[in-house]
HTML snippet that shows the backbone in 3Dmol.js (N, CA, C, O; Angstrom):
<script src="https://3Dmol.org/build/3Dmol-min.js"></script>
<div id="view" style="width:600px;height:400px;position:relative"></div>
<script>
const pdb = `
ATOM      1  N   UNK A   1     112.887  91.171  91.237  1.00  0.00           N
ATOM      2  CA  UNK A   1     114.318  91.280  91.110  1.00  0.00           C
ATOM      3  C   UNK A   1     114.773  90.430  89.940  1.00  0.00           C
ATOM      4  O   UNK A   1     114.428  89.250  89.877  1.00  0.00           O
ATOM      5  N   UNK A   2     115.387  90.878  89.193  1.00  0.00           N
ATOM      6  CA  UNK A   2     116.321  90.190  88.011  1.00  0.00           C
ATOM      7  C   UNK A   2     117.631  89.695  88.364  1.00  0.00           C
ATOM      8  O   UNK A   2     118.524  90.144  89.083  1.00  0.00           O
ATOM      9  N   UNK A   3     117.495  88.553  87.600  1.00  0.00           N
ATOM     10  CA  UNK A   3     118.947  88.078  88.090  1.00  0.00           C
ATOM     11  C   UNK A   3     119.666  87.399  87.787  1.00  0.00           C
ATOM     12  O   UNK A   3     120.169  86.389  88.280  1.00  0.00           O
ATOM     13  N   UNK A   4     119.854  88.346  86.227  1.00  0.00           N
ATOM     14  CA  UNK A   4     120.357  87.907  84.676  1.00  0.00           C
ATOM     15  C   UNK A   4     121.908  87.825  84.683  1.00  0.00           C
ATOM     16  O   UNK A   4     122.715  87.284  83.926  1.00  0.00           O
ATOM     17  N   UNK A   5     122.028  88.561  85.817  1.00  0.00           N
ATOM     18  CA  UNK A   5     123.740  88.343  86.141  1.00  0.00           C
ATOM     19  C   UNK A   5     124.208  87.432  86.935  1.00  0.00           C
ATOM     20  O   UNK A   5     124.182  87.635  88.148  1.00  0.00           O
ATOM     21  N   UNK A   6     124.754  86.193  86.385  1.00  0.00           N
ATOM     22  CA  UNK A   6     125.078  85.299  87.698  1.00  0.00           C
ATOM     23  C   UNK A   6     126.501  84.577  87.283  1.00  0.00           C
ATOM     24  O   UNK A   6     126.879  84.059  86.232  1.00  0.00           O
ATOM     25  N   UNK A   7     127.304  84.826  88.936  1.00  0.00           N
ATOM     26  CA  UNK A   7     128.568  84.528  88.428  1.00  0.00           C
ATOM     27  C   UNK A   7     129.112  83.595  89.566  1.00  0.00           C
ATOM     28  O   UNK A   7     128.670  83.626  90.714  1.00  0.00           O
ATOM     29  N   UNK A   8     130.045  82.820  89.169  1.00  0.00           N
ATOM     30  CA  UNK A   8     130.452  81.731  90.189  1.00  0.00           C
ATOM     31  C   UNK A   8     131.076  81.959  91.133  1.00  0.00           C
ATOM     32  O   UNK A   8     131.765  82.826  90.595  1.00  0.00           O
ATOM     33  N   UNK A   9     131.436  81.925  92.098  1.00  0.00           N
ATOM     34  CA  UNK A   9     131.833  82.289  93.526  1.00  0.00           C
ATOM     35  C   UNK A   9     133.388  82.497  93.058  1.00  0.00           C
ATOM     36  O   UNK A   9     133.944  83.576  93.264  1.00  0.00           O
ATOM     37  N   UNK A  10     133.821  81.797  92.645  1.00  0.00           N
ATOM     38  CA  UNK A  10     135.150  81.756  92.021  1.00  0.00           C
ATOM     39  C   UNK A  10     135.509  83.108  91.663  1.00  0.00           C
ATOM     40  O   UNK A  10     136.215  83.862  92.333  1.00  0.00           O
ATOM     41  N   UNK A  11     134.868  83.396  90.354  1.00  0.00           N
ATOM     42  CA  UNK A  11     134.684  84.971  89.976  1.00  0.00           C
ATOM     43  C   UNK A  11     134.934  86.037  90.594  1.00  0.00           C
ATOM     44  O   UNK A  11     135.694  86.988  90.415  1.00  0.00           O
ATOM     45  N   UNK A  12     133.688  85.547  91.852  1.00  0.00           N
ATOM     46  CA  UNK A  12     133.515  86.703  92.677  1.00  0.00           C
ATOM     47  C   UNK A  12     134.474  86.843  93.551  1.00  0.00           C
ATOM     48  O   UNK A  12     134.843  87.975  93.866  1.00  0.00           O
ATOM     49  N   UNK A  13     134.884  86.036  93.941  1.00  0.00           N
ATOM     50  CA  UNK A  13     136.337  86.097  94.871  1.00  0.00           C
ATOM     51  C   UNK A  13     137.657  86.731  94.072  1.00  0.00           C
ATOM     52  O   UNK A  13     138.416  87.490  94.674  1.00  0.00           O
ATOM     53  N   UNK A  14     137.847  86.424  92.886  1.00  0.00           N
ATOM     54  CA  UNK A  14     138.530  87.378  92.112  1.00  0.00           C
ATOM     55  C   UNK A  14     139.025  88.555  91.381  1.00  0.00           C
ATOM     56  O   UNK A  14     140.117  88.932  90.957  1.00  0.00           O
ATOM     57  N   UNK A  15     137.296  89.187  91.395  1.00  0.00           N
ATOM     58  CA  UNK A  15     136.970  90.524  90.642  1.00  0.00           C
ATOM     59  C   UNK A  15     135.883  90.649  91.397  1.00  0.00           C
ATOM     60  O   UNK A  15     134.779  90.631  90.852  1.00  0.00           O
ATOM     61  N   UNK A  16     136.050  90.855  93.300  1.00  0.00           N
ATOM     62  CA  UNK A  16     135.504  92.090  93.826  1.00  0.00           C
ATOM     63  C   UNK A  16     135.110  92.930  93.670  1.00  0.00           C
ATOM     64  O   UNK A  16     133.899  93.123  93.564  1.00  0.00           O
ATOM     65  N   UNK A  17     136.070  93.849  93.585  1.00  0.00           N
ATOM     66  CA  UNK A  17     136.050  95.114  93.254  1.00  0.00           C
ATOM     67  C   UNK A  17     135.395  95.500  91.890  1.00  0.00           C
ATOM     68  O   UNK A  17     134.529  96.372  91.816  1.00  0.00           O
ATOM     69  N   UNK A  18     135.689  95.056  91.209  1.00  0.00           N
ATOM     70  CA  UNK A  18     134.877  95.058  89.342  1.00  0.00           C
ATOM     71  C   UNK A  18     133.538  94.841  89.695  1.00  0.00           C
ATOM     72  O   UNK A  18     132.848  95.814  89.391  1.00  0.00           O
ATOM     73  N   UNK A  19     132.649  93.547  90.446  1.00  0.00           N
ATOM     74  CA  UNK A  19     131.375  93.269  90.574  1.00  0.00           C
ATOM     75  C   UNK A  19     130.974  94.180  91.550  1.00  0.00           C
ATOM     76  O   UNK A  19     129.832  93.825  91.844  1.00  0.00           O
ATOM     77  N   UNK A  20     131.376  95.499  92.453  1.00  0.00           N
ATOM     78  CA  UNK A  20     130.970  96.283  93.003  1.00  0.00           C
ATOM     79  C   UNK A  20     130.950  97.006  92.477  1.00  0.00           C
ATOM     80  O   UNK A  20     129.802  97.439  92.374  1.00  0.00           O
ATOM     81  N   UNK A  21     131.975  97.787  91.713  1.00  0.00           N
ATOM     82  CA  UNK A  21     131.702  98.954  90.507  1.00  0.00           C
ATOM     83  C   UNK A  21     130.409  99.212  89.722  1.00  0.00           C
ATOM     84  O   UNK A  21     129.663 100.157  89.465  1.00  0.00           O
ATOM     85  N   UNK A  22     130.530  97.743  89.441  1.00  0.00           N
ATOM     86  CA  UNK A  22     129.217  97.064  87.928  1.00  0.00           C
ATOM     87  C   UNK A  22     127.982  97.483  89.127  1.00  0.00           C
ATOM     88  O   UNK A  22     127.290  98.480  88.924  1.00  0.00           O
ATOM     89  N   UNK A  23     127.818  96.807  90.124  1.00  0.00           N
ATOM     90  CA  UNK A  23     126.730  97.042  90.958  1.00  0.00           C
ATOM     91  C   UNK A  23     126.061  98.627  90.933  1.00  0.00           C
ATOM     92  O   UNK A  23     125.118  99.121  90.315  1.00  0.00           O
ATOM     93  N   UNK A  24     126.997  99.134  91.879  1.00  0.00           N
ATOM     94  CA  UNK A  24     126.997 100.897  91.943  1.00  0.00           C
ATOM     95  C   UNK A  24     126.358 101.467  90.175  1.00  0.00           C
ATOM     96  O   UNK A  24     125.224 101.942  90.121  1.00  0.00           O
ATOM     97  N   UNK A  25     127.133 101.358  88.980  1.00  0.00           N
ATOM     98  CA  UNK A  25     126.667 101.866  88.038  1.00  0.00           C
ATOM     99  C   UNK A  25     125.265 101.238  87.384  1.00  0.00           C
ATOM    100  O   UNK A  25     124.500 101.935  86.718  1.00  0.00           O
ATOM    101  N   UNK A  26     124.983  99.513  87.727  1.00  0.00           N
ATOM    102  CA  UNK A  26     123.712  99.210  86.910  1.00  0.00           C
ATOM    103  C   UNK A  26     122.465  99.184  88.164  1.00  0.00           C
ATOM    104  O   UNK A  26     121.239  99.090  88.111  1.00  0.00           O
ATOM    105  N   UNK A  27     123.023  99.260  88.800  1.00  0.00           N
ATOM    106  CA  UNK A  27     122.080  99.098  90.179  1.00  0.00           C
ATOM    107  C   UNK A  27     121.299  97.484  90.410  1.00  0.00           C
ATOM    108  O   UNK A  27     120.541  97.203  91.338  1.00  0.00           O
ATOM    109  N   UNK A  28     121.753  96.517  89.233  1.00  0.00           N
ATOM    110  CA  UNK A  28     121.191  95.031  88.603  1.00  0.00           C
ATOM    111  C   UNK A  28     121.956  94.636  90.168  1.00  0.00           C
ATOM    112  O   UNK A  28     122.930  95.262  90.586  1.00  0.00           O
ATOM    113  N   UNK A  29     121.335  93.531  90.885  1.00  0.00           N
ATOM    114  CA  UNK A  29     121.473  92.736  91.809  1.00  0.00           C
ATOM    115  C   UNK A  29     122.535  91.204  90.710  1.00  0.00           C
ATOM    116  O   UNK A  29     122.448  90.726  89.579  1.00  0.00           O
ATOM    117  N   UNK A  30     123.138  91.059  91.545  1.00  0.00           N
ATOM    118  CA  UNK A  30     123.931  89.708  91.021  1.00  0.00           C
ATOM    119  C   UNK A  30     123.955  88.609  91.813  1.00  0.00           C
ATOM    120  O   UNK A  30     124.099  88.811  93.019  1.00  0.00           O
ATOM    121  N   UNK A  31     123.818  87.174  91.317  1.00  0.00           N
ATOM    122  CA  UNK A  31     123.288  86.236  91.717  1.00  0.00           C
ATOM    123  C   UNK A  31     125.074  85.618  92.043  1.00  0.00           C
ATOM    124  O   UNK A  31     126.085  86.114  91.545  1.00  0.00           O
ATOM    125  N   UNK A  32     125.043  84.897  92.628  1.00  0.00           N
ATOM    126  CA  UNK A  32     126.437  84.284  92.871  1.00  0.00           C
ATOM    127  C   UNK A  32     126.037  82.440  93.194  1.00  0.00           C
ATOM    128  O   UNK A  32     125.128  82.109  93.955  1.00  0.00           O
ATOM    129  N   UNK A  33     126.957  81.392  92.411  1.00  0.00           N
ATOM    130  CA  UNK A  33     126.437  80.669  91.992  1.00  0.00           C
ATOM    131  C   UNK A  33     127.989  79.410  93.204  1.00  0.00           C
ATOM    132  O   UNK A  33     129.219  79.419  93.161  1.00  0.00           O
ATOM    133  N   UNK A  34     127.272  78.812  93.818  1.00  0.00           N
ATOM    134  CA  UNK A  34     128.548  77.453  93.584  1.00  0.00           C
ATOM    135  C   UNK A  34     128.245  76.556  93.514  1.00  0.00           C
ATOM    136  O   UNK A  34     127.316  76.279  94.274  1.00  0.00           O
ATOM    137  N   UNK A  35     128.732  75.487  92.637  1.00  0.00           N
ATOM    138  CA  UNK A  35     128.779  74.068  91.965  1.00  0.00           C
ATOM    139  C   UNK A  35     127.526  74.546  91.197  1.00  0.00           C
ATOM    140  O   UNK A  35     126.594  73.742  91.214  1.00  0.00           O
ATOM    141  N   UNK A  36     127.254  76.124  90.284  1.00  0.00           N
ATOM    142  CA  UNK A  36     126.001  75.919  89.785  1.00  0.00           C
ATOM    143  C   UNK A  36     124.823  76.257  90.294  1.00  0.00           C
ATOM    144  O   UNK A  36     123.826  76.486  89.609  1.00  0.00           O
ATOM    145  N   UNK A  37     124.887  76.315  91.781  1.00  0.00           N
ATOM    146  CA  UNK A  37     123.218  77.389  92.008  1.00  0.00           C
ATOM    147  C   UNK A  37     123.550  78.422  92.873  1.00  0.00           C
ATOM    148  O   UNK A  37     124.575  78.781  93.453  1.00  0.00           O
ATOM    149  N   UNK A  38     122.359  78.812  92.798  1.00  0.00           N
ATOM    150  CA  UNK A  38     122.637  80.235  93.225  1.00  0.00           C
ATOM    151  C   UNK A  38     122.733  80.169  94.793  1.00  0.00           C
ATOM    152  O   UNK A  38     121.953  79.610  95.565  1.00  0.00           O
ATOM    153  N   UNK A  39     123.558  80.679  94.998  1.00  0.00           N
ATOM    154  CA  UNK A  39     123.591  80.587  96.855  1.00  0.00           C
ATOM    155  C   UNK A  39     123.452  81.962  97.728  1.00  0.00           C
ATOM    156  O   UNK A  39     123.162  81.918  98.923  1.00  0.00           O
ATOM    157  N   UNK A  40     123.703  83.285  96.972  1.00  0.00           N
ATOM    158  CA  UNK A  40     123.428  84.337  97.398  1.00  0.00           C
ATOM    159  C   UNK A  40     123.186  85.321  95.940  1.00  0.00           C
ATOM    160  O   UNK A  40     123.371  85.167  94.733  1.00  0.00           O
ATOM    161  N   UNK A  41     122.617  86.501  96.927  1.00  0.00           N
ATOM    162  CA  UNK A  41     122.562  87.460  95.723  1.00  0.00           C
ATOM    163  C   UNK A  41     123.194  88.840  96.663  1.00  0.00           C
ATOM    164  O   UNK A  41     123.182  89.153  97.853  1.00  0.00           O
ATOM    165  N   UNK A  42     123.803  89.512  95.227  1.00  0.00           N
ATOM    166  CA  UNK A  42     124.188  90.488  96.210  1.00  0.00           C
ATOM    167  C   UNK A  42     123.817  91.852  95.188  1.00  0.00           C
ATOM    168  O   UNK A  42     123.739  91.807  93.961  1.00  0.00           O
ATOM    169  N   UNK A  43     123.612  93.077  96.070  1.00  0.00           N
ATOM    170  CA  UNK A  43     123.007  94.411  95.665  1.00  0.00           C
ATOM    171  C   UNK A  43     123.965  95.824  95.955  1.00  0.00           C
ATOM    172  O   UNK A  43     124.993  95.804  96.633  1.00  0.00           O
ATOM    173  N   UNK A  44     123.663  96.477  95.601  1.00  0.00           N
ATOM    174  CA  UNK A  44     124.477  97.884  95.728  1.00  0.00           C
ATOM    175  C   UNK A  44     123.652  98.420  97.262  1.00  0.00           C
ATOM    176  O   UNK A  44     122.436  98.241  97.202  1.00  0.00           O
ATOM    177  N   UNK A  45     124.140  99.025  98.563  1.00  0.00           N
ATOM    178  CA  UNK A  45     123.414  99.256  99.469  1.00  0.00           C
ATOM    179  C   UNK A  45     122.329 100.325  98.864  1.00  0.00           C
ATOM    180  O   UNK A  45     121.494 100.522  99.746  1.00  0.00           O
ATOM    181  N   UNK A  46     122.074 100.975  97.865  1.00  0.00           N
ATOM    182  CA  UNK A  46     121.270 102.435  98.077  1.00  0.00           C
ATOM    183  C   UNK A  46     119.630 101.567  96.827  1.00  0.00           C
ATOM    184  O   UNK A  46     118.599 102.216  96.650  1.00  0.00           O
ATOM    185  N   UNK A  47     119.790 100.421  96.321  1.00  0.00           N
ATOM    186  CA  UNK A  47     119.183  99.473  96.118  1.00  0.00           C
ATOM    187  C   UNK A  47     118.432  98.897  97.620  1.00  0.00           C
ATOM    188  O   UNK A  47     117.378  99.305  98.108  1.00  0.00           O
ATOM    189  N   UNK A  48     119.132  98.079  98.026  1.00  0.00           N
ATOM    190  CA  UNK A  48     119.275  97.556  99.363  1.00  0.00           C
ATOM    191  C   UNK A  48     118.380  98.368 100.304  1.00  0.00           C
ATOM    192  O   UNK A  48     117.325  97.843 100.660  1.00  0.00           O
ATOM    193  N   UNK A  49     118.674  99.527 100.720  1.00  0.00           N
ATOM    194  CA  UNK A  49     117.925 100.341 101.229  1.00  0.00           C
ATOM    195  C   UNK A  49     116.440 100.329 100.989  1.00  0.00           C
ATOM    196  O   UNK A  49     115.489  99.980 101.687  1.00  0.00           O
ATOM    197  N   UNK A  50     116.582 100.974  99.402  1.00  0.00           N
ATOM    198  CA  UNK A  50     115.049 101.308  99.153  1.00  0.00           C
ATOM    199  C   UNK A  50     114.413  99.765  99.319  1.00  0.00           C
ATOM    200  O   UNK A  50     113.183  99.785  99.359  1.00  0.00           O
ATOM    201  N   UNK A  51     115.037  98.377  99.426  1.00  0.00           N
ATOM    202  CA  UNK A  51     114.040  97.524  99.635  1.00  0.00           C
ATOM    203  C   UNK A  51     114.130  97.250 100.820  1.00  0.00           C
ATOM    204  O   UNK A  51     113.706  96.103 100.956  1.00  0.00           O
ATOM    205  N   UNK A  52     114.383  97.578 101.573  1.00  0.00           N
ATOM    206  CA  UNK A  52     114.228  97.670 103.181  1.00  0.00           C
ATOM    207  C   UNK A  52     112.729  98.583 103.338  1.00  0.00           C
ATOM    208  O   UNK A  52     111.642  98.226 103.793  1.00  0.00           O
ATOM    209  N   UNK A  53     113.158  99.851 102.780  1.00  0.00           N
ATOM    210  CA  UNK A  53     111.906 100.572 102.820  1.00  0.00           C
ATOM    211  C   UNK A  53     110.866 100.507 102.601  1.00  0.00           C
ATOM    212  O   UNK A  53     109.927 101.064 103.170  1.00  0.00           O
ATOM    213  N   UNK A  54     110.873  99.399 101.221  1.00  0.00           N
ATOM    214  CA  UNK A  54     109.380  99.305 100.769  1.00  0.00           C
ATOM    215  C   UNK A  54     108.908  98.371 101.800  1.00  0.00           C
ATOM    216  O   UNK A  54     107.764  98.529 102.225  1.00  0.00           O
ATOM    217  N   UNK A  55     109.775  97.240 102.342  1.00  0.00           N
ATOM    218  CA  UNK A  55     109.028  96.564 103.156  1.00  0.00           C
ATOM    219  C   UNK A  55     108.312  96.751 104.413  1.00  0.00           C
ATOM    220  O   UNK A  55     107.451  96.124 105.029  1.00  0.00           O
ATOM    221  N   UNK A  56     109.136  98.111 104.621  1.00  0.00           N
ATOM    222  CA  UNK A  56     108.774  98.353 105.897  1.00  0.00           C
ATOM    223  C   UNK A  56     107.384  99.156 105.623  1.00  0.00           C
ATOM    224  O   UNK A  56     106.437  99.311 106.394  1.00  0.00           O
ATOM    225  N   UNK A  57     107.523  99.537 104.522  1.00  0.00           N
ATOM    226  CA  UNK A  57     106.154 100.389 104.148  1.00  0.00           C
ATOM    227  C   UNK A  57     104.890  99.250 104.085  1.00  0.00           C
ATOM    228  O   UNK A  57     103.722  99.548 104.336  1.00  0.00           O
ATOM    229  N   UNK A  58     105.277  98.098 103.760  1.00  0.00           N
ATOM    230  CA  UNK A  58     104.419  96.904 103.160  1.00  0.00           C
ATOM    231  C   UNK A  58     104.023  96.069 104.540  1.00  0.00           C
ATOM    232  O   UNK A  58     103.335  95.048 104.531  1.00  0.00           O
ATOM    233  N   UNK A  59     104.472  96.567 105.496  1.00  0.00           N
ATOM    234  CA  UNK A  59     104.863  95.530 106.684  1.00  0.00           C
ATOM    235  C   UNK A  59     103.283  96.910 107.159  1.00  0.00           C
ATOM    236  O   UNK A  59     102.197  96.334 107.225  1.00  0.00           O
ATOM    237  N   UNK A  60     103.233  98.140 107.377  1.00  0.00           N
ATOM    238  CA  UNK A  60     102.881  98.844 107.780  1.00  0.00           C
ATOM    239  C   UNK A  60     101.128  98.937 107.257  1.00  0.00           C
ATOM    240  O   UNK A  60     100.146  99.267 107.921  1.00  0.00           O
ATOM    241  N   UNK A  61     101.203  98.624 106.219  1.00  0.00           N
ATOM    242  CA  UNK A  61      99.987  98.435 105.607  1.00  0.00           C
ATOM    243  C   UNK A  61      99.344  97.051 106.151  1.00  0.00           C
ATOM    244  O   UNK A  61      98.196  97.025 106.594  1.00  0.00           O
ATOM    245  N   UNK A  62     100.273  95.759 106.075  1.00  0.00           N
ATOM    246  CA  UNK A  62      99.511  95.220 106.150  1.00  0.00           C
ATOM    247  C   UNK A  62      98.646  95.457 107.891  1.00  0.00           C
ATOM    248  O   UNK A  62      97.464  95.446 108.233  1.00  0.00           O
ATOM    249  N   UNK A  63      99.685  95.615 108.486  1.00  0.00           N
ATOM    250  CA  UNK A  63      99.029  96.102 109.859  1.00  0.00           C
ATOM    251  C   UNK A  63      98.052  96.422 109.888  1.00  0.00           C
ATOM    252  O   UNK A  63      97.202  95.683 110.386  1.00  0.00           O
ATOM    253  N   UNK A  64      97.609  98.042 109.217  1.00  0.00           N
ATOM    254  CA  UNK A  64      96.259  98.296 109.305  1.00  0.00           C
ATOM    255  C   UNK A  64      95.097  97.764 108.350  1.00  0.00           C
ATOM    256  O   UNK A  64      93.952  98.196 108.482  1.00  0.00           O
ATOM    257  N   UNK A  65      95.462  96.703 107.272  1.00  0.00           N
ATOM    258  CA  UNK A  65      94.324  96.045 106.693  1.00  0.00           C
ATOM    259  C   UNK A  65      94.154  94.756 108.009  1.00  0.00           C
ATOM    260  O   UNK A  65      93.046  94.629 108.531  1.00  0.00           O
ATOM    261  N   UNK A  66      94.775  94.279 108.251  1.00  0.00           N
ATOM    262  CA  UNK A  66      94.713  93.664 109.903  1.00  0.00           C
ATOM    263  C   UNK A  66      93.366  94.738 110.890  1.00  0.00           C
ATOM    264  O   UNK A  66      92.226  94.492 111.283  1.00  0.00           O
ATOM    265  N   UNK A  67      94.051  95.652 110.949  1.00  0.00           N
ATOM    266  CA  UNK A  67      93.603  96.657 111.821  1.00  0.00           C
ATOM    267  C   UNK A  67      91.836  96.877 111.462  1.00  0.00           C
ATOM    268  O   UNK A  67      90.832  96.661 112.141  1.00  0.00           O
ATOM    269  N   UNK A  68      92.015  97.345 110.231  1.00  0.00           N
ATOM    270  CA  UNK A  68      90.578  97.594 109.025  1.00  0.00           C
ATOM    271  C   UNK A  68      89.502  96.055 109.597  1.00  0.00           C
ATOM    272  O   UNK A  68      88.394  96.185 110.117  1.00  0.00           O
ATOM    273  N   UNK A  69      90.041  94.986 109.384  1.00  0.00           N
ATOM    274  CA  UNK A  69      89.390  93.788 109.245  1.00  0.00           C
ATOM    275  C   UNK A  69      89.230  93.333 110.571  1.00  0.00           C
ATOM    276  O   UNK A  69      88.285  92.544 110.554  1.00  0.00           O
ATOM    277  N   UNK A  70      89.891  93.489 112.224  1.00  0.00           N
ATOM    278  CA  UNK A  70      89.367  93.195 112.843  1.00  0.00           C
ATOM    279  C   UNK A  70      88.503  94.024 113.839  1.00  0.00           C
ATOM    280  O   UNK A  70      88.357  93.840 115.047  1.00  0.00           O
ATOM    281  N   UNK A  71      87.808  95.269 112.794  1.00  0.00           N
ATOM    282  CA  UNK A  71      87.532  96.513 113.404  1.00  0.00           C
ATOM    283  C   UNK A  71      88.062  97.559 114.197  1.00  0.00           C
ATOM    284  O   UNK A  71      87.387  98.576 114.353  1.00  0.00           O
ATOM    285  N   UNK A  72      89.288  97.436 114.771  1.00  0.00           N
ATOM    286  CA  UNK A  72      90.138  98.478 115.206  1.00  0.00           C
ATOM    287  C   UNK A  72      90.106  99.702 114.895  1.00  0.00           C
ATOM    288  O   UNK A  72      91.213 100.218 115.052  1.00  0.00           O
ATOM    289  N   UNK A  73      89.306 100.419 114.511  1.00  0.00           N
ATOM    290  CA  UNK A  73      89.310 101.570 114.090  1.00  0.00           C
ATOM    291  C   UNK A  73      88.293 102.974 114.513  1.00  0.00           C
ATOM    292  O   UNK A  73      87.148 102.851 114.949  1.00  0.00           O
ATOM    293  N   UNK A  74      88.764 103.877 114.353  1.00  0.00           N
ATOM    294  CA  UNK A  74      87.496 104.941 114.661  1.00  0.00           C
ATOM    295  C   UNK A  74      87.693 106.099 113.606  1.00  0.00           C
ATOM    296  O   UNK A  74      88.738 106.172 112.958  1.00  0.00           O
ATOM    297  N   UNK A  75      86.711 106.956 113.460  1.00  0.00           N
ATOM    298  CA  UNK A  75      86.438 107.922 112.320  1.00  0.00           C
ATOM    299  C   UNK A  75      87.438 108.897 112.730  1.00  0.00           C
ATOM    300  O   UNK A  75      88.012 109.041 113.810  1.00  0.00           O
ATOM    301  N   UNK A  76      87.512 109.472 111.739  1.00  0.00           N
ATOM    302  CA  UNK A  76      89.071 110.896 111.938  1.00  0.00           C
ATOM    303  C   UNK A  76      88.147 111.657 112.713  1.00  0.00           C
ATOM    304  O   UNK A  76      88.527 111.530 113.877  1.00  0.00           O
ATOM    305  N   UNK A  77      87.109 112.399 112.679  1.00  0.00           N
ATOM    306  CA  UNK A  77      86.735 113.151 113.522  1.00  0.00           C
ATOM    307  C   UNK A  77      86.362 112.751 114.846  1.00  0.00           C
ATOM    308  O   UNK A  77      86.021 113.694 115.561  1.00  0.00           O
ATOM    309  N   UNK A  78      86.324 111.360 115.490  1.00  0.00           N
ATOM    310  CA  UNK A  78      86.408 110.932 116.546  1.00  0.00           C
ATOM    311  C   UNK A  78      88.040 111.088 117.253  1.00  0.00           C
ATOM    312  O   UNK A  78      88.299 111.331 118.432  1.00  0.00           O
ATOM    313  N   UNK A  79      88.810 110.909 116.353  1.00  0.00           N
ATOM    314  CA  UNK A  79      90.374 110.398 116.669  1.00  0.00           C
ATOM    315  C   UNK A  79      91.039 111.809 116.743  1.00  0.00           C
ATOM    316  O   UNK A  79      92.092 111.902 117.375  1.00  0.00           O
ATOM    317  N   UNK A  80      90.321 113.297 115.941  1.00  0.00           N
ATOM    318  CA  UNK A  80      91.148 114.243 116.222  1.00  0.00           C
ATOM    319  C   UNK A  80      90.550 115.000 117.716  1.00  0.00           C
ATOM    320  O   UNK A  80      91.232 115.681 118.483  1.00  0.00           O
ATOM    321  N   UNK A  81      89.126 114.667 117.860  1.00  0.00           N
ATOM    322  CA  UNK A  81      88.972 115.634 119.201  1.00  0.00           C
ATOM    323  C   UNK A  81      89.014 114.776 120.595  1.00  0.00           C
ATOM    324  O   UNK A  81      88.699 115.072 121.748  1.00  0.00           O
ATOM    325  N   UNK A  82      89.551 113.553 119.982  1.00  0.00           N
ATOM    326  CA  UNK A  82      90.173 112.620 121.255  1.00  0.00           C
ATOM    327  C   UNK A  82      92.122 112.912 121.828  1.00  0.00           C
ATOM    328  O   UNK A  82      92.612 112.439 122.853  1.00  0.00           O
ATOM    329  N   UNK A  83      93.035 114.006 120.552  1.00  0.00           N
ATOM    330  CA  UNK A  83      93.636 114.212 120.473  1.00  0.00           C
ATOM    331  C   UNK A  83      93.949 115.146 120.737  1.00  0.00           C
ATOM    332  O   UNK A  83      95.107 115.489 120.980  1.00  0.00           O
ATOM    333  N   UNK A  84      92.524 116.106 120.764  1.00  0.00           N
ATOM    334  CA  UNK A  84      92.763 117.587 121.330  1.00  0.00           C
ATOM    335  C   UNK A  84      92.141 117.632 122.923  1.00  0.00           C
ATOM    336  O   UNK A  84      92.219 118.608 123.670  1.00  0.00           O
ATOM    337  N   UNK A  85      91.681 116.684 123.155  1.00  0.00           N
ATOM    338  CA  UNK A  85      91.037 116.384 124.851  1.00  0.00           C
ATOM    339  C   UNK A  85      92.661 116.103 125.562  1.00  0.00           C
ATOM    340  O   UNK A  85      93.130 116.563 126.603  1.00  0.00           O
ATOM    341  N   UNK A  86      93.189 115.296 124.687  1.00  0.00           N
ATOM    342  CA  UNK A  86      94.433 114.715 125.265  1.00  0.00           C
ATOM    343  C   UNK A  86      95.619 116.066 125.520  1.00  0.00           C
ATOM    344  O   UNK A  86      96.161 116.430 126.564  1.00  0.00           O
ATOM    345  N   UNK A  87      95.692 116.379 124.695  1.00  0.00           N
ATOM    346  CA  UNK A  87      97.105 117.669 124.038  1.00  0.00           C
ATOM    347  C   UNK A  87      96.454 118.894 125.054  1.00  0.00           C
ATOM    348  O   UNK A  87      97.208 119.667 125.644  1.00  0.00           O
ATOM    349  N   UNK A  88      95.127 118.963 125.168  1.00  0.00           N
ATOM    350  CA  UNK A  88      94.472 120.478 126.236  1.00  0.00           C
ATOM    351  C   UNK A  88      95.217 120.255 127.578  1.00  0.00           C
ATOM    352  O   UNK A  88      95.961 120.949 128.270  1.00  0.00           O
ATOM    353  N   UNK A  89      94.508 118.499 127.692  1.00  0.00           N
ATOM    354  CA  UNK A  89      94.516 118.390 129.231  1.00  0.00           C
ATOM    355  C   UNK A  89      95.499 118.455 130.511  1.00  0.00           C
ATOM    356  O   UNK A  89      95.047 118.301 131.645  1.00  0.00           O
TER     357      UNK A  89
END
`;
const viewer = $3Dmol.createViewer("view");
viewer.addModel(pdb, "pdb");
viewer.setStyle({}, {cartoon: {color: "spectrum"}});
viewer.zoomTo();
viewer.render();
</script>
């Protein structure tokens, strides 16, 4: 994340609406600053989203390298006619 845009709380309390516009069109995350550091950052939701998503995608992987490494696993052709024993029965 970049976060070349950073503006003082002050700002932001003033020109709302302008730093949501700017959001929506650059899709750039903005850093919001008081007495000087950064205390939040804020994003356009459809940004926001997709990093929800990736994490959840990232959260999902790591699971099964978890899964991979403490042997949890069985071969696809074990796992599909354990699926069709199940779905017949």
């Amino acid at each position: 994340m970049r976060l070349s845009a950073a503006k003082p709380i002050s700002y932001f309390k003033a020109h709302a609406a302008e730093i949501l516009s700017e959001l929506e069109e650059s899709r750039e995350p903005v850093a919001i600053t008081q007495n000087g550091e950064v205390k939040a950052v804020v994003q356009d939701v459809a940004s926001f989203e997709r990093t929800q998503e990736t994490l959840a995608l990232l959260k999902l992987l790591a699971l099964g390298m978890a899964d991979i490494e403490a042997g949890r696993t069985v071969d696809a052709r074990s796992a599909i006619a354990k699926r069709r024993r199940v779905t017949a029965g």
